[in-house]
C-alpha positions as CSV (number, residue, x, y, z in Angstrom):
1,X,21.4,31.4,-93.3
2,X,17.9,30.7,-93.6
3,X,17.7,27.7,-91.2
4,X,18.6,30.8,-88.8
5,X,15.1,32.3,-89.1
6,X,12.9,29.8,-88.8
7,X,12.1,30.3,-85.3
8,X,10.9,33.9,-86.0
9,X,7.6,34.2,-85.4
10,X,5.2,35.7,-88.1
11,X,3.8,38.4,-86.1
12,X,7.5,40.1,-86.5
13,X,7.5,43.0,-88.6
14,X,10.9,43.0,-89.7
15,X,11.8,42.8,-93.3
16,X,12.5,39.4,-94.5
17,X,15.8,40.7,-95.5
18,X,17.0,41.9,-92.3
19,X,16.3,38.9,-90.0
20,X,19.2,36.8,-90.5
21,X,21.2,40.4,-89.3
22,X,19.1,40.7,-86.4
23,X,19.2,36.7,-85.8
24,X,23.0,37.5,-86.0
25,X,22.6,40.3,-82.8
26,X,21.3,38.0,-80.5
27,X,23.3,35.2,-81.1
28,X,26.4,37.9,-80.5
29,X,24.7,39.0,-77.5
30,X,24.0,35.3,-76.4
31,X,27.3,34.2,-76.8
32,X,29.2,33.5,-73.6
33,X,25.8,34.4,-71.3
34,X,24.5,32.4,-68.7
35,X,20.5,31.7,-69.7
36,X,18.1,30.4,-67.1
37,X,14.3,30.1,-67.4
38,X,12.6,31.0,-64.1
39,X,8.6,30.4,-66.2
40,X,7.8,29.4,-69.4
41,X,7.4,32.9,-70.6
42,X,10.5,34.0,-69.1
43,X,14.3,34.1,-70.3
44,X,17.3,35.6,-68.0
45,X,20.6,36.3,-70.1
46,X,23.4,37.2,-67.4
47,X,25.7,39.2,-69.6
48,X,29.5,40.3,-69.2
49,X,28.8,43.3,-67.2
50,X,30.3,45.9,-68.9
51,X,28.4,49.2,-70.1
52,X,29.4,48.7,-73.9
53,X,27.5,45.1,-73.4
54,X,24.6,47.0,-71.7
55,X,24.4,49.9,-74.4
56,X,24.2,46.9,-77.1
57,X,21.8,45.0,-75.2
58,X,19.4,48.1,-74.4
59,X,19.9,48.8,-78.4
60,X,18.9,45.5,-79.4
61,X,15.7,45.5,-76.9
62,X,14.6,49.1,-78.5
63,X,14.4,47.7,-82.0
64,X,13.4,44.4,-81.4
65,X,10.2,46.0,-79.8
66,X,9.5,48.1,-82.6
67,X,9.1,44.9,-84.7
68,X,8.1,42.2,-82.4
69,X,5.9,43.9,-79.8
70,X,4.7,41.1,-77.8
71,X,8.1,40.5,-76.6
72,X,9.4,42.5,-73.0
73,X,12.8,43.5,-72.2
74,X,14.2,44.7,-68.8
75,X,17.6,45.6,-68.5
76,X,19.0,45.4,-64.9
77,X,22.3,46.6,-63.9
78,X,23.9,46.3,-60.1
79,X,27.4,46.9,-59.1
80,X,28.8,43.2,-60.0
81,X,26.3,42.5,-62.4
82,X,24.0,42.7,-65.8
83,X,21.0,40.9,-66.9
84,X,18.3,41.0,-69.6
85,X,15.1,39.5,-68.6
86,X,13.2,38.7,-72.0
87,X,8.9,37.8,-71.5
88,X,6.2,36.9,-74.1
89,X,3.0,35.9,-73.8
90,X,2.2,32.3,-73.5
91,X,1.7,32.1,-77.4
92,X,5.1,33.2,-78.1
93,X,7.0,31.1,-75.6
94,X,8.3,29.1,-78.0
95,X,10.4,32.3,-79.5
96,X,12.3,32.0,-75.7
97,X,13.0,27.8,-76.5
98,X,14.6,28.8,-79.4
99,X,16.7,32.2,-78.0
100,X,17.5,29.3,-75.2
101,X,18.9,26.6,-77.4
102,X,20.8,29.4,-79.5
C-alpha cells in the first residue's frame, strides 16, 4: 500500500501510519465522481448527491485541513446536485494531478 502514498506531499502532518487510511477515504469518495479541472489549482468532484455522501465528504475536508492546511475545500449542495471543489496553492497542484488520476 505504499505506492498509494507517494503523492502525499511532505508538508502533511499526518502520521505516516494513517495515510494509506486516509489515501483509502478519498479514493472511496472519488469512486464513481465526475472530476473536472476548471485551473491548475482547482479540482471539482460531482458526487452522488445524497446527504450521507455530503456528511462524509464535509468529514473528510475537516480532517484533511487539520493536516494538510494549504489545501481548500468547499462543499456545495443544490436541489439536484453536490460538489466538492478542492484548491491549493500553485506549489501543491501537483497533489490535485494525482487526486485526478486516482
Amino acid at each position: 500500500m505504499e505506492e498509494a502514498v507517494d503523492w502525499v506531499p511532505r508538508a502533511c502532518t499526518l502520521p505516516t501510519a494513517e495515510k494509506p487510511f486516509r489515501v483509502a477515504e478519498f479514493d472511496e469518495l472519488l469512486d464513481g465522481a465526475a472530476r473536472h479541472r476548471p485551473q491548475r489549482t482547482r479540482l471539482v468532484l460531482e458526487l452522488e448527491p445524497r446527504p450521507e455522501v455530503a456528511a462524509r465528504a464535509a468529514n473528510l475536508a475537516v480532517r484533511e485541513t487539520g493536516c494538510c492546511s494549504f489545501f481548500t475545500f468547499e462543499l456545495t449542495a443544490t436541489g439536484d446536485g453536490l460538489s466538492l471543489a478542492i484548491s491549493v496553492p500553485a506549489a501543491h497542484a501537483e497533489v490535485l494531478d494525482a487526486l485526478a488520476a486516482r
